[in-house]
VOGU-3710 file (C-alpha; in Angstrom, 3 decimals, decimal comma):
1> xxxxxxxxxx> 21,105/-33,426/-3,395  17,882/-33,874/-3,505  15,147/-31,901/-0,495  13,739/-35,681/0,877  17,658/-36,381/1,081  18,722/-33,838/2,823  15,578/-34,122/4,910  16,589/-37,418/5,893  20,512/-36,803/6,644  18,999/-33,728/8,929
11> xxxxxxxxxx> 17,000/-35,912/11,338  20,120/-38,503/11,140  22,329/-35,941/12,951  19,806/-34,863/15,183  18,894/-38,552/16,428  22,684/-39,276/16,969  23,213/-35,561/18,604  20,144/-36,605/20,887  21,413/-40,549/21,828  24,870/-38,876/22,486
21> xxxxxxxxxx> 23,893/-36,514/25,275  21,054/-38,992/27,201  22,122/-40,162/30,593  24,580/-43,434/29,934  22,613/-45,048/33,296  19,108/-45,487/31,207  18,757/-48,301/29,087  18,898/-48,261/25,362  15,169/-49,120/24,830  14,667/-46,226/26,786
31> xxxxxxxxxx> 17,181/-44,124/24,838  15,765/-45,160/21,644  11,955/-44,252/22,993  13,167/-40,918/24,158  15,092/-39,923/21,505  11,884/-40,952/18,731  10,078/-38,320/21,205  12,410/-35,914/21,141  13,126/-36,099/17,772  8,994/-36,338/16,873
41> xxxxxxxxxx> 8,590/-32,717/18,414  11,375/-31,144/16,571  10,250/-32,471/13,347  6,964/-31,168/14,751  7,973/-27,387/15,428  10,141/-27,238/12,241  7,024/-28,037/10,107  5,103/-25,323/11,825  7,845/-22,807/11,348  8,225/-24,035/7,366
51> xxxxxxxxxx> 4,347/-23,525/7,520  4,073/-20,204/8,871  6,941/-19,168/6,431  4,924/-20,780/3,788  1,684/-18,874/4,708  3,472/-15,585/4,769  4,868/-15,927/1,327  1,747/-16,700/-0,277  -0,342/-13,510/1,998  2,433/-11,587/0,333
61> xxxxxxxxxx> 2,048/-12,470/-2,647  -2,004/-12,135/-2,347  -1,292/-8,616/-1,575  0,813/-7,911/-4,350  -1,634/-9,089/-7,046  -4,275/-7,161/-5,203  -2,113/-3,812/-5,412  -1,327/-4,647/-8,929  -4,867/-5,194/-10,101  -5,692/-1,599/-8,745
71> xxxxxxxxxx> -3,340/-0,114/-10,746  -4,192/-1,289/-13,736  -3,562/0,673/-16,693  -6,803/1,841/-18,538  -8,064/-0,416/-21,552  -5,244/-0,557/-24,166  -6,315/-2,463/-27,012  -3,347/-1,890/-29,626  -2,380/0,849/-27,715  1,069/0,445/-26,033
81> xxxxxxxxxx> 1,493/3,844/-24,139  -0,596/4,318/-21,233  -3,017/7,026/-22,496  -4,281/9,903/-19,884  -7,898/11,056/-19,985  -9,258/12,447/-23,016  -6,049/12,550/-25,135  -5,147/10,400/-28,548  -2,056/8,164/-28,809  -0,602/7,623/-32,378
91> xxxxxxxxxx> 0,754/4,561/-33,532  1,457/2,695/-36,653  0,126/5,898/-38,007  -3,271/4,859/-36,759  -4,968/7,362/-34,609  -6,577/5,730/-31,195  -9,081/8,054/-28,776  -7,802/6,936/-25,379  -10,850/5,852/-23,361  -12,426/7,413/-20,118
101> xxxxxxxxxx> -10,464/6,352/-16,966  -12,481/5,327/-13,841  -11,108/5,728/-11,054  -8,889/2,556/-10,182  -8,938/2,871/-6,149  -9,544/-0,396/-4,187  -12,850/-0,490/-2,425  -12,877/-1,330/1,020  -14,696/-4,242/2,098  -16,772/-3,010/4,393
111> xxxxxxxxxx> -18,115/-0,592/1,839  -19,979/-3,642/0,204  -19,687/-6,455/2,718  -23,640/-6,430/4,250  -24,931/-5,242/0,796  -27,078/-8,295/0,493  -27,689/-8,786/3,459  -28,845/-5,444/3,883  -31,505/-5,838/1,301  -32,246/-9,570/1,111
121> xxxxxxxxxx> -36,126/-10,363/0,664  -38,502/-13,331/1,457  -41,433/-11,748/-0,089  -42,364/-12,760/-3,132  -43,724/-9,804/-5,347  -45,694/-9,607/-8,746  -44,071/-6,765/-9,324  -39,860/-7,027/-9,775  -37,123/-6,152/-11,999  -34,830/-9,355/-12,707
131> xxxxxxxxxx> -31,315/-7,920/-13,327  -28,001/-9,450/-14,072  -24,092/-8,268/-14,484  -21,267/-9,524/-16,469  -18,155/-8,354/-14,698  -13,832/-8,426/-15,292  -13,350/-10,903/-12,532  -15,035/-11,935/-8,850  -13,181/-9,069/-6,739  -15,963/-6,036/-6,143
141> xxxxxxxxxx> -12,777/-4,705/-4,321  -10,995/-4,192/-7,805  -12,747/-5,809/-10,625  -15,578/-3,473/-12,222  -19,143/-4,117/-14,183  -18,678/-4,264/-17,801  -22,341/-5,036/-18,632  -26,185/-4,307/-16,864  -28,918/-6,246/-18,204  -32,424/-6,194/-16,276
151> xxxxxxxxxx> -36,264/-6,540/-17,512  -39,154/-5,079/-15,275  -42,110/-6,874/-14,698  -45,667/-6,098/-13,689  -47,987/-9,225/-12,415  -45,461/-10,995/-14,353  -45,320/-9,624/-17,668  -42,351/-7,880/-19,478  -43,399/-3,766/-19,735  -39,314/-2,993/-20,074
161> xxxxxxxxxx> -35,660/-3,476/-20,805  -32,495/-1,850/-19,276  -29,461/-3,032/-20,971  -25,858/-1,174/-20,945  -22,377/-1,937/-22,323  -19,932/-0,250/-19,278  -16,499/0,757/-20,324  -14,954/-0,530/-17,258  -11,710/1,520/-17,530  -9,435/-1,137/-17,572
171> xxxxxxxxxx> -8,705/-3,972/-19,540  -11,061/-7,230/-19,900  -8,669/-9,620/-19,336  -8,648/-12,391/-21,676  -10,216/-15,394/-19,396  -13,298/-13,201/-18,841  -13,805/-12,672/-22,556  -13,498/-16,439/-23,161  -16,235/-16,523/-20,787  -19,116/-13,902/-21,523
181> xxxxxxxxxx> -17,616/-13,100/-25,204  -17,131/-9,299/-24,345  -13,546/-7,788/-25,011  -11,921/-3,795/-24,890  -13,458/-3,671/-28,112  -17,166/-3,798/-27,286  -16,849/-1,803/-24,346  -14,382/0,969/-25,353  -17,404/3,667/-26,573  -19,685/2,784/-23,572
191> xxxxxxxxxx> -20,581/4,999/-20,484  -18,575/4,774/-17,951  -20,372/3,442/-14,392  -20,782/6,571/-13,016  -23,364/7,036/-15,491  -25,226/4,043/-16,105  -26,108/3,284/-12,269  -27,980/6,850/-12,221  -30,207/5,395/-15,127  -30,458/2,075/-13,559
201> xxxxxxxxxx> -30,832/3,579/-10,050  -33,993/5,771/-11,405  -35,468/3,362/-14,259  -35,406/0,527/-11,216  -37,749/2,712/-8,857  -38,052/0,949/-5,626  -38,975/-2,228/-7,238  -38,366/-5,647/-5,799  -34,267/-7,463/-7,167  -34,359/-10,621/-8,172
211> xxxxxxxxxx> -31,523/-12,322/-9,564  -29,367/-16,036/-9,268  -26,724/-15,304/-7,052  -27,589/-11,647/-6,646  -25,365/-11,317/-4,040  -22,324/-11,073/-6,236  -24,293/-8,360/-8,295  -25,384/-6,376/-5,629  -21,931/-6,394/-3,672  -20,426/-5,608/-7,015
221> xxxxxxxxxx> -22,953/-2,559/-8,005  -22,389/-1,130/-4,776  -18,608/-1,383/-4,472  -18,877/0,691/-7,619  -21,191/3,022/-6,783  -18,599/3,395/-3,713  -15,730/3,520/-6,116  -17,004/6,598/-8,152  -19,482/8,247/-5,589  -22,319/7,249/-7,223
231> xxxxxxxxxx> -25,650/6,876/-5,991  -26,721/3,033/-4,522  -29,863/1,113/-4,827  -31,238/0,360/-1,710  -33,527/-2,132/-3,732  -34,947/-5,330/-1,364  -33,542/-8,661/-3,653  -34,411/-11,939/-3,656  -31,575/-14,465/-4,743  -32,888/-17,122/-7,010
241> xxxxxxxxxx> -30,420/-19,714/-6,151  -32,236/-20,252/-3,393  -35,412/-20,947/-4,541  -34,063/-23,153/-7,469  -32,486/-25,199/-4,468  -35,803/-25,750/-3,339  -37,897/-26,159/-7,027  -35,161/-29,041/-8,527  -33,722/-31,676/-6,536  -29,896/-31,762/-6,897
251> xxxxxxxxxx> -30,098/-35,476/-7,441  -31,896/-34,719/-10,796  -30,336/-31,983/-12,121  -26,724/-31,973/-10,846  -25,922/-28,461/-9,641  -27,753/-25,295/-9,144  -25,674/-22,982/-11,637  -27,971/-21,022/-14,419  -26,625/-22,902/-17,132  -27,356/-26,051/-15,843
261> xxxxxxxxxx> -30,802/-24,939/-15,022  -30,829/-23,438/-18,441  -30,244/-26,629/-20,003  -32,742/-29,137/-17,758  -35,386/-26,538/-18,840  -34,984/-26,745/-22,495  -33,828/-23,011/-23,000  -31,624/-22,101/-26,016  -30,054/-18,731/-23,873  -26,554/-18,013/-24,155
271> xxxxxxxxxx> -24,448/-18,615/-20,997  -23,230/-15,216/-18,966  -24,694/-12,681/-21,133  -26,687/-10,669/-18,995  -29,708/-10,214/-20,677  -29,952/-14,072/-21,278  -29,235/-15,253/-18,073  -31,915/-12,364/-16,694  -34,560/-14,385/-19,477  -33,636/-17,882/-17,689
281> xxxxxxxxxx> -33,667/-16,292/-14,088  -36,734/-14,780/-14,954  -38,668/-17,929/-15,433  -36,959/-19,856/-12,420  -38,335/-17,402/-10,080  -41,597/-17,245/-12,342  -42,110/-21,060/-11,800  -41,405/-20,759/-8,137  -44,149/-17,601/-7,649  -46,352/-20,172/-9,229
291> xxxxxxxxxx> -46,036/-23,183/-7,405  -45,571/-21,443/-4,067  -47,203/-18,025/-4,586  -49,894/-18,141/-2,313  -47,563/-18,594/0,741  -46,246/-15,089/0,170  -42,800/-15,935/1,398  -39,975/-17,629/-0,357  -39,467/-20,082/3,127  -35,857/-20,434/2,126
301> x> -34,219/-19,182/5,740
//
């Protein structure tokens, strides 16, 4: 029997149950217009109840991926044992260095949560370092950086290059590599974090951020900084969504995502490789210095 069926058969008996038990000395219309209300407010607080079971489930179930993704086993390839640090797993008589685990701990919110807001700039600077990250997923809480790309600038002009590979520990699941192109494979003889934000943390200086939608990088750089106990960037950034908001009208070029600004400018880049989409945000924030430069504020809040 089908769920509207039995649905249906369910408020049956309940109108009868309630036209059964209403005083015989009240007219039918009346019956009939008491017994809709009735009947209208237990349909009402069964739906809430089906809803609030319905809610739980899925919060559940939330929290169960969550507790799974934390636990992750470190990147496998073709490996089918879970290796432990620094050890080297045999199979098909092909030998296989297990690589460095990170440690998988889920970072608390609050550890990352003001991060940009913390640092968020409306002064436009000369000076700057544009930076971009390619990550596994959109959770700083669990999912880790698996590439750092960032040029420095001085009035404007390219003086250097920071780019990294970042063994993440885990594995890249498959929908992120069908995104950026990077796999276990390109990763699994890289640094670990740890590592590579000391570099970035010292080659950055206290130079101005700037990057499109920084506040997904930052949040994730310092929820792994937080992760392994690294040290942070307390870097001021200046989020270049914003100001391509303001430079092309949304009427004219669609969206506000990189590549689509990639595109209405002509540029060749790849799509979410780091040190591409650092060239593009580069000259969005470029063109916006130079057409509103000598207000020496962004005027985005």
């Amino acid at each position: 029997m089908s769920i509207l069926r039995k649905t249906k058969l369910r408020y049956l008996w309940l109108g009868t149950f309630v036209l059964l038990f209403l005083p015989e000395n009240v007219s039918t219309e009346s019956n009939l217009y008491t017994a809709l209300i009735l009947l209208f407010f237990i349909a009402f607080g069964y739906s809430l109840f089906r809803t609030g079971s319905y809610i739980k489930a899925k919060l559940n179930n939330a929290y169960q991926v969550i507790r799974n993704r934390t636990n992750r086993p470190v990147l496998q390839s073709s490996i089918t044992s879970y290796p432990m640090d620094n050890v080297i797993v045999e199979r098909d008589d092909t030998v296989v260095t297990s690589f460095p685990r990170v440690s998988s701990h889920y970072v608390n919110p609050l550890a990352y949560s003001k991060a940009y807001l913390d640092r968020q700039s409306s002064v436009l600077q000369p000076n700057y370092i544009v930076v971009d990250t390619e990550t596994t997923g959109l959770e700083p809480s669990v999912d880790r950086i698996i590439e750092i790309g960032a040029i420095k600038y001085q009035n404007h002009v390219e003086v250097a290059r920071f780019h990294e590979y970042v063994n993440p520990g885990i594995h890249i699941p498959g929908f992120i590599t069908s995104i950026n192109g990077i796999d276990d494979d390109m990763v699994k003889h890289a640094r670990t974090i740890d590592q590579v934000l000391d570099d970035f943390n010292t080659w950055s200086e206290n130079l101005l951020l700037v990057g499109h939608n920084i506040a997904f990088d930052i949040k994730m750089i310092v929820a792994e900084g937080a992760r392994v106990e690294a040290s942070i960037t307390t870097n001021k950034v200046i989020d270049t969504l914003y100001l391509a908001k303001k430079l092309f009208k949304k009427e004219e070029i669609g969206n506000h995502k990189l590549s689509t600004i990639k595109n209405y400018l002509g540029m060749s880049q790849l799509s979410h490789r780091a040190m591409d989409d650092v060239e593009v945000t580069a000259v969005v924030y470029q063109i916006y210095c130079e057409k509103y430069g000598k207000r020496k504020s962004t005027q985005t809040k």
